[in-house]
N, C-alpha and C positions, 0 to 999 in steps of 0.2 A: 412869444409865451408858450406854444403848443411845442417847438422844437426844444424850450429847457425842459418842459413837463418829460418829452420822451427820453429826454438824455439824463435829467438827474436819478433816474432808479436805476440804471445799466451803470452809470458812475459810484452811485453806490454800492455796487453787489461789487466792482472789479478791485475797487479800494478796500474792501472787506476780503475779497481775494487775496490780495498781494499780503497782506498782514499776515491773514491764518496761514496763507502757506511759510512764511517766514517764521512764523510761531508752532509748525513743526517739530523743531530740534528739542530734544529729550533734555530733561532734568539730571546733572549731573548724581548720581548717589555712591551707594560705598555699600561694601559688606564683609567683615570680617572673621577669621577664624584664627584658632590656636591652638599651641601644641609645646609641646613640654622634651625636656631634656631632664633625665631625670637624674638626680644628688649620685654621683659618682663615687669614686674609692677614691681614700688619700694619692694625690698624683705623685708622691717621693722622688721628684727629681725628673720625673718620664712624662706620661702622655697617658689619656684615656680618651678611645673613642667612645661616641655615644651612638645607642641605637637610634634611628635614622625621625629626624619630626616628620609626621604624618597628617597634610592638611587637604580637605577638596579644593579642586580647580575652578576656575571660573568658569560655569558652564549655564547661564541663564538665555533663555530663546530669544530673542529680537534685540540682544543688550551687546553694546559694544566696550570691552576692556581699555578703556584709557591707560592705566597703569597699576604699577603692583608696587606697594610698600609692605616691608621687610622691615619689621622690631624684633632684636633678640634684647633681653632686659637678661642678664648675665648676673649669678653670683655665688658663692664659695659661705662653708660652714669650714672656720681656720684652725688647727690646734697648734699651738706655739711655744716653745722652752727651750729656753737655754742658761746657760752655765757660765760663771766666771771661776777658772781656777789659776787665776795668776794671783799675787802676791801685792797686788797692787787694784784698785776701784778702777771699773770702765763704766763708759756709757756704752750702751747695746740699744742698735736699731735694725729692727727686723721687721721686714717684710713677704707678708705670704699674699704672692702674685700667681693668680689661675689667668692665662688667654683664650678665651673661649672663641672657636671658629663656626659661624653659621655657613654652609656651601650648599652652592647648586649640586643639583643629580653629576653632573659631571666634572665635580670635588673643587669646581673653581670656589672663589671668595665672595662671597655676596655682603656678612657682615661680622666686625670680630669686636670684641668687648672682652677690658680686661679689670675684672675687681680684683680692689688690694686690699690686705688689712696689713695696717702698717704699729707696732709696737715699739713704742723708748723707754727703756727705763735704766736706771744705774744700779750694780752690782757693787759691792764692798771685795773687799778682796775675800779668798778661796775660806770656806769654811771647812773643807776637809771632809766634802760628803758630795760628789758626785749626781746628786739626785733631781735637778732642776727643779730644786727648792730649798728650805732651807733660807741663811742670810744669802749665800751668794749665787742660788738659783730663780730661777720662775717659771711660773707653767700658766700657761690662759687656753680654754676649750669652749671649740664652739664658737668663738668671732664670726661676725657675720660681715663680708664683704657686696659689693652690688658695684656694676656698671653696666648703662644701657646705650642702644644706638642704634638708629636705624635708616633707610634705603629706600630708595623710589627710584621707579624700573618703569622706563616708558619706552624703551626701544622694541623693536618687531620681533625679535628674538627670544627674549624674557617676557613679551606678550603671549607669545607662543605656547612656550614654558608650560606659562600657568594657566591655559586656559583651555578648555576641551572635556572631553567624559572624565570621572575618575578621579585619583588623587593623585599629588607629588611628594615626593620624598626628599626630604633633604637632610641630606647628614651633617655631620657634624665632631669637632671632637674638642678637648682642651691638652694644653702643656703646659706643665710647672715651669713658672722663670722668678720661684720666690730666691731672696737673699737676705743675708744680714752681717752687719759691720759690730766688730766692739767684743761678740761673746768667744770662749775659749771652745764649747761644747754646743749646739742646738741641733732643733729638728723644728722645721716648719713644715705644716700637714692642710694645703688647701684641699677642700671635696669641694668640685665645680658642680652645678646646675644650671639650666636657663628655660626660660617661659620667652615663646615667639609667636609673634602675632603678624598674620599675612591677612593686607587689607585690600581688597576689589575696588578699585576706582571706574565706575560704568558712567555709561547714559545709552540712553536710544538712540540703534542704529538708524533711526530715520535722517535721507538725506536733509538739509536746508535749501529750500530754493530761495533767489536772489528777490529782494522785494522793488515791488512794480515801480517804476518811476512814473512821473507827469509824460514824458513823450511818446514812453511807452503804451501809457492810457491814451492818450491821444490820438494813436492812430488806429484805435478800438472803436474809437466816437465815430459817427456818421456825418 
């Protein structure tokens, strides 16, 4: 009886040991920032870069950066018209397509999103006025297109990246790849924009130690 009295308080403080120290390891959490791509000029067939998104790094004291996700939410304000001047009814399908490219500091690809706005409608044959409008034109302003998509980054590299004093820059740009089938005369006018959200995936760097087994305890005991 007097050797369990001496051994059940030392058994209890080591089994209360082996736990807390395995109940160590940090809470995963998260913290995010954003940054904008701002409403562009009509792309006309070309390309617009965008001034560069500007978000902080992950720089919090004792936290360790699990990984980095990358949302660009992508989308385009469309103007759109065109013309039938054949002698005969078409159907006319037009599409105004901006690609929008999010890239690292060193112009590689990280994430690309492409809004479309896409128009059908049927023209009568030519009314003899040019104006994309009229019976045998049309005109639509201001369509609003959207495509989003996003990326998680857990390699040592893109850890790197994003994490330290300071902020990162990432550029960015869009290309026209609108088209359209069916009209004699158009013009399709995407202005690209995008809103990016770069999210901190942490926990505490503290290590885990292994928790204590029975043999282990055992040869603690007396």
């Amino acid at each position: 009886m007097s050797l369990l009295k001496s051994v059940a308080p030392r058994l209890a403080v080591l089994l209360c040991l082996g736990s807390c120290l395995w109940a160590t390891v940090g809470e995963a959490a998260s913290v995010s920032h954003t940054a904008q791509f701002p409403l562009g000029p009509y792309l006309n067939g070309g390309s617009h870069t965008f001034p560069a998104a500007t978000v902080p790094k992950f720089d919090l004291a004792g936290q360790c950066l699990t990984s980095v996700c990358v949302k660009l939410a992508g989308g385009t304000l469309c103007d759109i018209a065109f013309e039938n001047y054949q002698l005969f009814p078409v159907v006319v399908t037009a599409n105004a397509i901006a690609t929008i490219t999010l890239q690292r500091p060193d112009l590689s690809t990280l994430v690309v999103v492409v809004p479309t706005v896409t128009v059908v409608d049927s023209l009568p044959v030519f009314d003899n006025v040019l104006d994309y409008g009229g019976l045998s034109g049309r005109s639509y302003f201001g369509l609003p297109g959207a495509d989003s998509d996003s990326l998680c980054l857990s390699g040592a590299s893109d850890l790197a990246l994003f994490a330290g004093a300071g902020t990162i820059s990432l550029p960015g740009f869009a290309t026209d790849g609108s088209y359209q089938v069916g009209a004699s005369s158009w013009s399709l006018g995407p202005r690209p924009y995008a809103n990016i959200t770069v999210t901190y995936n942490y926990r505490d760097c503290s290590v885990p130690v292994a928790p204590s087994t029975w043999s282990g305890i055992k040869r603690l005991l007396p």
